[in-house]
KEPA-494995 format. One record per residue (C-alpha): x, y, z. Coordinates in nm, 4 decimals, padded with zeros to 6 digits. Layout:
<atoms>
<<X; Y; Z>> ...
</atoms>
This chain:
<atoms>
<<26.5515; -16.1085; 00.7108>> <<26.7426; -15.8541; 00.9023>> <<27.0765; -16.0216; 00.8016>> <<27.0123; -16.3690; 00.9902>> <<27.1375; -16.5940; 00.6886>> <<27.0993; -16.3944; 00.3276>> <<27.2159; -16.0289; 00.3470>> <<26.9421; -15.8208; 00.4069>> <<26.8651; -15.6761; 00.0470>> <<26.8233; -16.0297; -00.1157>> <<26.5875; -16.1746; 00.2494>> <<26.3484; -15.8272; 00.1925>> <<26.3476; -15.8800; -00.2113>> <<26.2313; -16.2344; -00.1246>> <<26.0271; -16.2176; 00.1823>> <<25.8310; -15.8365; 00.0496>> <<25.6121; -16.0287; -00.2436>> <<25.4968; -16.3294; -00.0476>> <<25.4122; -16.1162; 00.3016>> <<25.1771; -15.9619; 00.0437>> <<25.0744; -16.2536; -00.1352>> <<24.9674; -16.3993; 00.2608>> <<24.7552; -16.1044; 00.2766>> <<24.6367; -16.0769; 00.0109>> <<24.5228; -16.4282; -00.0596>> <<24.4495; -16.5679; 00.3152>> <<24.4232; -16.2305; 00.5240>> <<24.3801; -16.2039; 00.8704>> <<24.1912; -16.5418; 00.9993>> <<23.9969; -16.4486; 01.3088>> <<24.1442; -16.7637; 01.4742>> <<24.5005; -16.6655; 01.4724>> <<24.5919; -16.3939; 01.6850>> <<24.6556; -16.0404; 01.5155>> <<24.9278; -15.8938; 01.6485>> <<24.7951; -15.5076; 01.6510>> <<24.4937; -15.6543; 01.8457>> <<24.7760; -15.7087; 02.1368>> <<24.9446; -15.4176; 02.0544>> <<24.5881; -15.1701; 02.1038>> <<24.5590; -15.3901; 02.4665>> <<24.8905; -15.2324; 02.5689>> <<24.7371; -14.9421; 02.4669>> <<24.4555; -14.9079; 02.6087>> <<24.6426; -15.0326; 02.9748>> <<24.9072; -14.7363; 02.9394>> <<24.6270; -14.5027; 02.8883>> <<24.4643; -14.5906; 03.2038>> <<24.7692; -14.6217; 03.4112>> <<24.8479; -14.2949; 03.2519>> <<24.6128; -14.0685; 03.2001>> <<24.4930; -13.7970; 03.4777>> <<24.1585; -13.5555; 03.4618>> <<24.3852; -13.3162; 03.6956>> <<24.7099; -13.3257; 03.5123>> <<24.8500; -13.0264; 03.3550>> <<24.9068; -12.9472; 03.0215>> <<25.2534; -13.0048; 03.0199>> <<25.2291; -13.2990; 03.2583>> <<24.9626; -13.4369; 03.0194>> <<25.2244; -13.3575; 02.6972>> <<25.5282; -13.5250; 02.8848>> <<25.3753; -13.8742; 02.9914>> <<25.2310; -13.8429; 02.6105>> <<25.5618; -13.9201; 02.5232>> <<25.5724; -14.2095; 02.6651>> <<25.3499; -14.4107; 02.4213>> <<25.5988; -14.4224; 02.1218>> <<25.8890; -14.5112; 02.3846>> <<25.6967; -14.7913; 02.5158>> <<25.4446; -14.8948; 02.2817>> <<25.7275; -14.8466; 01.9527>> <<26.0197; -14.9241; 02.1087>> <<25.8230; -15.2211; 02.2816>> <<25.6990; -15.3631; 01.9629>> <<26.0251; -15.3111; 01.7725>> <<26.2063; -15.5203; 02.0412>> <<25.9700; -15.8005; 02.1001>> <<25.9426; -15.8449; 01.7403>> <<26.3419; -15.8317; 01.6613>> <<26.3895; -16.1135; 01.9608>> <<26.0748; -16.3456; 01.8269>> <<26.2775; -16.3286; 01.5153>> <<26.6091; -16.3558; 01.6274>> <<26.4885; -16.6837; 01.8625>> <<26.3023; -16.8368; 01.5755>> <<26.6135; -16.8166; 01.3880>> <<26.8062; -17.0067; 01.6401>> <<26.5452; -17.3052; 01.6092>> <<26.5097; -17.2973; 01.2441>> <<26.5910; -17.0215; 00.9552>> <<26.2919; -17.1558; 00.8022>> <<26.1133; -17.0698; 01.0693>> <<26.2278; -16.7556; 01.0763>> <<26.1816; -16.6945; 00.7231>> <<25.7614; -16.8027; 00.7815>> <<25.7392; -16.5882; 01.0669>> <<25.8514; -16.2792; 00.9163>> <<25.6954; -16.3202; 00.6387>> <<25.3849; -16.3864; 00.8604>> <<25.4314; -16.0862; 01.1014>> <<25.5433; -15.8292; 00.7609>> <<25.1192; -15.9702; 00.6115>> <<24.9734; -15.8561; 00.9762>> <<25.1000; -15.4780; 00.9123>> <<24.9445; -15.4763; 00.5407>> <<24.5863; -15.4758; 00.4878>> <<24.5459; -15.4831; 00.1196>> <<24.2291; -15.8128; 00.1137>> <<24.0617; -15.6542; 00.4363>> <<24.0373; -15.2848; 00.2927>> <<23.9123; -15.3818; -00.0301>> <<23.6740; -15.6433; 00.1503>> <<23.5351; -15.3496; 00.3296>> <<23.4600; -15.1213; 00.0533>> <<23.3217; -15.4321; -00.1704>> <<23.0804; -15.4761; 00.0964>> <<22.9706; -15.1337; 00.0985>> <<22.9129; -15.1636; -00.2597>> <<22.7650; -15.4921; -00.2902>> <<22.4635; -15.3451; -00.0595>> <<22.3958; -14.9953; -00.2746>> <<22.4092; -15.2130; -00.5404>> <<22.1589; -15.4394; -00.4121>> <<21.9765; -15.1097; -00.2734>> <<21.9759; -15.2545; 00.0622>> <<22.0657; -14.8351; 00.1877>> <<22.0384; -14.9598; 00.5771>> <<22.3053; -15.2322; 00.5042>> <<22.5140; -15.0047; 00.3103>> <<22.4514; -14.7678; 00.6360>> <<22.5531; -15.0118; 00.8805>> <<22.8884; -15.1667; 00.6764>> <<23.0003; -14.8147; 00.6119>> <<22.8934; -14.7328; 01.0113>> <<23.2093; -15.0604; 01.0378>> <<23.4835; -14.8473; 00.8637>> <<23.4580; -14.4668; 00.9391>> <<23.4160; -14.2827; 01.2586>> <<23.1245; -14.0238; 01.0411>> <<22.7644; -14.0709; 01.1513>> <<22.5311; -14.2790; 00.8660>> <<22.2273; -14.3033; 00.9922>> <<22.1133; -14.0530; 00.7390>> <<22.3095; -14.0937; 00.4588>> <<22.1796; -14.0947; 00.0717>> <<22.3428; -14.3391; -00.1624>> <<22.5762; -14.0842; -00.3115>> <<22.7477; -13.9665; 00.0425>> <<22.7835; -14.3298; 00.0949>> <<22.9579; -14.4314; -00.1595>> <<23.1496; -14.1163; -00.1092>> <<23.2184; -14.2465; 00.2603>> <<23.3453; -14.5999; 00.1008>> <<23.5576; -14.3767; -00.1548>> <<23.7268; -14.1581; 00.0953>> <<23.8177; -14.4492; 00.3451>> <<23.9812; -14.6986; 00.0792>> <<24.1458; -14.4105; -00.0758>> <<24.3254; -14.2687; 00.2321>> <<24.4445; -14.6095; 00.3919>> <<24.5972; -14.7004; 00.0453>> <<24.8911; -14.5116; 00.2179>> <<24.8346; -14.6247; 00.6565>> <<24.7423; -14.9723; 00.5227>> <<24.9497; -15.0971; 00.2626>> <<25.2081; -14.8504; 00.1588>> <<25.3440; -14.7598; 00.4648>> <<25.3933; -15.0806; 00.5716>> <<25.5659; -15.2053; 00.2966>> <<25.8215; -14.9122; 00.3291>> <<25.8665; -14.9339; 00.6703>> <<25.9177; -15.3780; 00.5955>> <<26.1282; -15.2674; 00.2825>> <<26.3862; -15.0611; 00.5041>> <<26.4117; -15.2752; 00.8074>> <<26.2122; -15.6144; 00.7928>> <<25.9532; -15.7104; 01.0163>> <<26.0860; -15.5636; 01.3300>> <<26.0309; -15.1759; 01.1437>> <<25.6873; -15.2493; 01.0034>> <<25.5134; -15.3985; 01.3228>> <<25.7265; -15.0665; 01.4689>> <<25.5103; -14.8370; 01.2075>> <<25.1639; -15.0618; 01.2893>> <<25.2159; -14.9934; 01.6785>> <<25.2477; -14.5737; 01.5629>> <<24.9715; -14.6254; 01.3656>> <<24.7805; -14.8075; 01.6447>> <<24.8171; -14.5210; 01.8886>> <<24.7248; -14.2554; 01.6698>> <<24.3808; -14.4326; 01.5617>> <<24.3629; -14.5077; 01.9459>> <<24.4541; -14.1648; 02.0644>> <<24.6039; -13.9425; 01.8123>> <<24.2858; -13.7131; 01.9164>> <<24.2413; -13.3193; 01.9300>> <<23.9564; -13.3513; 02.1508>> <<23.9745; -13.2367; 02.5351>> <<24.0672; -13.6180; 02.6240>> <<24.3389; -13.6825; 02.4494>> <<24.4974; -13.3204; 02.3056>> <<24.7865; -13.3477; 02.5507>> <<24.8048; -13.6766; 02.5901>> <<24.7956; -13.8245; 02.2467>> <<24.9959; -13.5220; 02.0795>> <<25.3266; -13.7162; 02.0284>> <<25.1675; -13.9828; 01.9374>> <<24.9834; -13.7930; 01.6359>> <<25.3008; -13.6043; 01.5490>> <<25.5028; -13.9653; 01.5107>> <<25.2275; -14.0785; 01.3121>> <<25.2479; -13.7776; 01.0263>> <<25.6172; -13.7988; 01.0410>> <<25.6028; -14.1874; 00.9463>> <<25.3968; -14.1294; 00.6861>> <<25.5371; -13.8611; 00.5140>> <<25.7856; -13.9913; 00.2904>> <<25.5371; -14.3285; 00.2038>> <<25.2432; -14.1074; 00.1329>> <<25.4412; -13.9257; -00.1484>> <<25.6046; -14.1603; -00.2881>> <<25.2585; -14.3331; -00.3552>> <<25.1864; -14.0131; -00.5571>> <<25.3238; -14.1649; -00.8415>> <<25.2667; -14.5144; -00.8778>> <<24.8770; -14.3979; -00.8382>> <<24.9060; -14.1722; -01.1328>> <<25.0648; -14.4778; -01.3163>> <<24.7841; -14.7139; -01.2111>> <<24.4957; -14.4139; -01.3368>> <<24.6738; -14.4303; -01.6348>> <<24.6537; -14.8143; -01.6919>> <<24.3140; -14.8280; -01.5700>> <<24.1683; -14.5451; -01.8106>> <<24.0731; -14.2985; -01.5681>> <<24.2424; -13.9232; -01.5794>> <<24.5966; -14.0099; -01.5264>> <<24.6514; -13.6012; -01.5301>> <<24.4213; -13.5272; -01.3163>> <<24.5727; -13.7586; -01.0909>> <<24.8338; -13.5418; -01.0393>> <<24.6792; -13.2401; -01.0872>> <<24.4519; -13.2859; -00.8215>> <<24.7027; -13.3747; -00.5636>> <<24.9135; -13.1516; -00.6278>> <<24.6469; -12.8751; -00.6004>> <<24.4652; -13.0377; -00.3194>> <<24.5888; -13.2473; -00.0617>> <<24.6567; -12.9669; 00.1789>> <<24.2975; -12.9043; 00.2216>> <<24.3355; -13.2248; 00.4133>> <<24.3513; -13.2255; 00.7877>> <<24.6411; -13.4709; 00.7565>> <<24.9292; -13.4073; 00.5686>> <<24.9206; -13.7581; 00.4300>> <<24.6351; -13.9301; 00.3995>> <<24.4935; -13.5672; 00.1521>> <<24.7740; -13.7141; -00.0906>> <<24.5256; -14.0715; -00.1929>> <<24.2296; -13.8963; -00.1672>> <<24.2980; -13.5822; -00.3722>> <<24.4849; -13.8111; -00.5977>> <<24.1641; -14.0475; -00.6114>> <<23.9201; -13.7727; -00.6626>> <<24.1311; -13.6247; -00.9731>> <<24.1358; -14.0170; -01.1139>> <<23.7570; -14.0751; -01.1267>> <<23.6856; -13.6888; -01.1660>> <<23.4652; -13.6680; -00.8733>> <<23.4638; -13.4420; -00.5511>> <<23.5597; -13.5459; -00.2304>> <<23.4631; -13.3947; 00.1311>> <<23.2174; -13.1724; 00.2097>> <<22.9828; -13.2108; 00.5050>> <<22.9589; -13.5102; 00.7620>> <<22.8343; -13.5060; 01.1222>> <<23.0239; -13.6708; 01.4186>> <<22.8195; -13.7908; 01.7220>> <<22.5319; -13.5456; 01.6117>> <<22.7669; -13.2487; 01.5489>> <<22.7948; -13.1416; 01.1880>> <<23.1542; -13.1104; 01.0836>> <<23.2917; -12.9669; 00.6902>> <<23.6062; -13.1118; 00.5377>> <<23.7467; -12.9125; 00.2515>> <<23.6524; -13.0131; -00.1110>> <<23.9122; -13.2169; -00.3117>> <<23.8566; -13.2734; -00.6509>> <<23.6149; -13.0819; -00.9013>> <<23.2291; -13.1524; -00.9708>> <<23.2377; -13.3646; -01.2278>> <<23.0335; -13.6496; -01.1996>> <<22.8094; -13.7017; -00.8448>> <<22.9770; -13.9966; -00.6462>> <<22.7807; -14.3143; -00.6736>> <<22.8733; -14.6693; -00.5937>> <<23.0952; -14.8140; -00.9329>> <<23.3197; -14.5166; -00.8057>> <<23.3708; -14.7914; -00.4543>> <<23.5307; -15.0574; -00.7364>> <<23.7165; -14.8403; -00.8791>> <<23.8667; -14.6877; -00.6080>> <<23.9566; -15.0469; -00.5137>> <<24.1103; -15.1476; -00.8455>> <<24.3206; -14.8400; -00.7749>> <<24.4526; -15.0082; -00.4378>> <<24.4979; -15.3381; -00.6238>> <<24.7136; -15.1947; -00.8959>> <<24.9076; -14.8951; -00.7126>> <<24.9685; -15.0727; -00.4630>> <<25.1275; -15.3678; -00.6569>> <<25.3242; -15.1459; -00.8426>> <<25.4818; -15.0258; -00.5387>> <<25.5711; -15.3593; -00.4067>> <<25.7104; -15.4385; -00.7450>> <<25.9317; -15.1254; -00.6845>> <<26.0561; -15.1888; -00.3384>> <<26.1414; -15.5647; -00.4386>> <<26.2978; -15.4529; -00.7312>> <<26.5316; -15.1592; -00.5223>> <<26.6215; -15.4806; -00.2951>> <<26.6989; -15.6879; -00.5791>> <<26.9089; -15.4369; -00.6912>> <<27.0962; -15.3066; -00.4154>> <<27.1620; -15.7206; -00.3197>> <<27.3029; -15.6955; -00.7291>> <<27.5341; -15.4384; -00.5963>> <<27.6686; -15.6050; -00.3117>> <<27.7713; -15.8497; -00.4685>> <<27.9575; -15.7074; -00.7232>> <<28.1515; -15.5290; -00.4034>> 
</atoms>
């Protein structure tokens, strides 16, 4: 816990399992405040202190800079002080509130909640339902949308947030505690709130979408991996896992989040992408994957057994690389 009382390997090897556990098992109550909710308020009141119709481009590209300053650096520091105050009440308290604060960044229960229901309704062939709870989780238009494009809607959102959701977070947690992981939520706060190439927020929101791809980088491929391990204990095409990712995940438009979903698509031999339609205007992302099978809803579940068990395995990682280097220290 950012060296407070244990050193910080052994408080990160100890706090990493249960922060997931909390998530996992209890989630995100809607009566306790979520800290990202806050975080998109502070948002949304620097964008309209900020934001000019008449300013130039480079004016535009210059105050964009000042969302990760402010937003990031806010978040960082608000958390490390809530932390560091706690601690001077109680260490137990500070213990619980990191480990509470590290559960808000990861989003493991609410992500696989989300494609279940997707799935629960095409299973029940309720295809306005499935419409409607897939309408909740991607920015495509469903109105119109056949049972297989659905379920390939459900696919491609679990898969690609196995990395912004979970993953991420846990690195970011892993390498500096609480503090570093609400840090990564607030980047990935402002790019889903204006990390846009659209005429509003090109300028504006580019730093914001650069910082985002840059904190994802190194989490995204080191997921590779432990989702080619988790294909292979599942059943599915372990080598095609890879394959696939390898051969595919620059088709994406981000250089990340193509890693899960080419990876997915080579797992459960199915194809990925193709055409969608945003706000009436037809839009074509690259194919990942080969045509094996058509996507269909069993493809949602396993998609999510995928999260369950990749994402597990990664936790089990970092804890165990925290366990280890704690080993080391004290052997020093």
């Amino acid at each position: 816990m950012n060296g407070f009382f244990f050193s910080h390997a052994l408080s990160i090897a100890l706090i990493l399992p249960l922060a997931y556990l909390v998530d996992l098992f209890v989630g995100d109550p809607r009566w306790l405040p979520h800290p990202v909710v806050i975080i998109g308020k502070f948002v949304t009141r620097l964008d309209r202190l900020l934001r000019r119709a008449s300013d130039s481009k480079r004016t535009a590209r210059l105050k964009g800079c000042l969302f990760p300053l402010l937003i990031v650096g806010g978040t960082y520091f608000v958390t490390y002080e809530l932390l560091h105050l706690a601690s001077l009440l109680s260490k137990w308290l500070s213990y619980a509130l990191e480990i509470w604060l590290i559960s808000t960044t990861i989003a493991t229960k609410g992500l696989a909640q989300a494609g279940r229901g997707v799935y629960e309704a095409l299973k029940a062939g309720d295809l306005p339902l499935a419409r409607q709870r897939l309408s909740w989780i991607v920015g495509r238009d469903t109105e119109h949308l056949d049972c297989g494009e659905i379920s390939r809607g459900g696919i491609e959102t679990v898969a690609e947030n196995i990395v912004d959701a979970v993953t991420s977070p846990l690195f970011f947690a892993c390498l500096g505690g609480a503090p570093l992981a609400m840090a990564y939520r607030a980047v990935n706060t402002l790019d889903s709130m204006i990390g846009y190439k659209n005429e509003k927020y090109l300028h504006l929101g580019w730093a914001s979408a650069r910082l985002d791809d840059f904190a994802n980088w190194v989490p995204a491929r080191l997921t590779l991996p432990f989702l080619v391990a988790s294909s292979t204990i599942l059943k599915y095409n372990g080598r095609n896992t890879w394959i696939i990712a390898l051969r595919d995940s620059a088709k994406h438009p981000s250089p990340n989040s193509g890693i899960a979903e080419a990876a997915v698509a080579g797992a459960l031999n199915i194809q990925l992408g193709g055409n969608n339609s945003y706000g009436g205007v037809p839009s074509f992302r690259a194919h990942m994957g080969d045509r094996g099978v058509d996507t269909a809803p069993r493809h949602i579940l396993q998609t999510i057994r995928l999260l369950y068990l990749t994402t597990a395995l990664y936790l089990l990682a970092m804890t165990a690389a925290q366990a280890l280097l704690w080993f080391l220290e004290t052997m020093t």
